[in-house]
C-alpha positions as CSV (number, residue, x, y, z in Angstrom):
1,X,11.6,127.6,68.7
2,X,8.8,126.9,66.8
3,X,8.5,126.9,63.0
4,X,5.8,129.7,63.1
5,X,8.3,132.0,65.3
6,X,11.1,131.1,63.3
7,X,9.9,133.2,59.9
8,X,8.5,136.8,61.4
9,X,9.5,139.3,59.7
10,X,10.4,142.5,61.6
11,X,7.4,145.1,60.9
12,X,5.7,142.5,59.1
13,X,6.4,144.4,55.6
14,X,6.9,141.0,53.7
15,X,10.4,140.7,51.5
16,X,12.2,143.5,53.8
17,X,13.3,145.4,50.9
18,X,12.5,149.2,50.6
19,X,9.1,150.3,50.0
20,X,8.1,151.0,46.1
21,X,8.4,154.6,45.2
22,X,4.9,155.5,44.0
23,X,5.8,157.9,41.7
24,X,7.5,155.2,39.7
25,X,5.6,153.1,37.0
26,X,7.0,149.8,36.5
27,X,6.5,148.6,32.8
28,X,5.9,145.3,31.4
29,X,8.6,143.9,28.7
30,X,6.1,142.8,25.9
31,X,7.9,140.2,24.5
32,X,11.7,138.2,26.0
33,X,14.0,137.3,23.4
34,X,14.3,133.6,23.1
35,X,17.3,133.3,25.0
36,X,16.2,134.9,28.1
37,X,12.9,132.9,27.6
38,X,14.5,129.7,27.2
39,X,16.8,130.6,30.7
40,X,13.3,132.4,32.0
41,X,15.4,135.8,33.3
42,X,14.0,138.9,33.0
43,X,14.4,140.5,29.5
44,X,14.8,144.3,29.0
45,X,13.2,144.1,25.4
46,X,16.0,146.5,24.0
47,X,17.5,145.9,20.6
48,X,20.6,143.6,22.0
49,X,19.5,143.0,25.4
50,X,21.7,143.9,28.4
51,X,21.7,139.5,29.1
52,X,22.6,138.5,25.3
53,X,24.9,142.0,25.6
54,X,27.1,140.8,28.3
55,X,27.2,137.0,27.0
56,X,28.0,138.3,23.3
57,X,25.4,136.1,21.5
58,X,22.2,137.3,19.2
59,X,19.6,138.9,20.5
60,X,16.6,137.5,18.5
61,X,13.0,137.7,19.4
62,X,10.0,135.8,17.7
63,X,6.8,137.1,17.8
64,X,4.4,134.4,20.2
65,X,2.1,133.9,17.2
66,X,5.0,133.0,15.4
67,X,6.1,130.3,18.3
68,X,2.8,128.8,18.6
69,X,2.4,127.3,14.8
């Protein structure tokens, strides 16, 4: 088997995973908390987010203008 064979997809559709429902909009955190920064997962901007919330440590978020100084 050759390497090009080896990584077809079936249907050619990419990841596999289901297709995106269009009627959905996907927004943009504007700003991670420093923690999930720091670890670079994906932050759900609440107050406490759900990865500080689960961990039970602050949630604290610095402005990027602030982090840049």
């Amino acid at each position: 088997m050759n390497y090009a064979q080896a990584h077809v997809t079936p249907g050619g559709q990419g990841r596999g995973g289901p297709p995106a429902d269009p009627g959905k909009i996907h927004r943009r955190t504007p700003m991670a908390c420093t923690f999930c920064r720091g670890r670079k997962l994906k932050c759900d901007g609440r107050g406490t987010c759900g990865n500080c919330e689960r961990r039970g440590i602050p949630c604290v978020y610095i402005p990027v203008s602030e982090q840049q100084k």
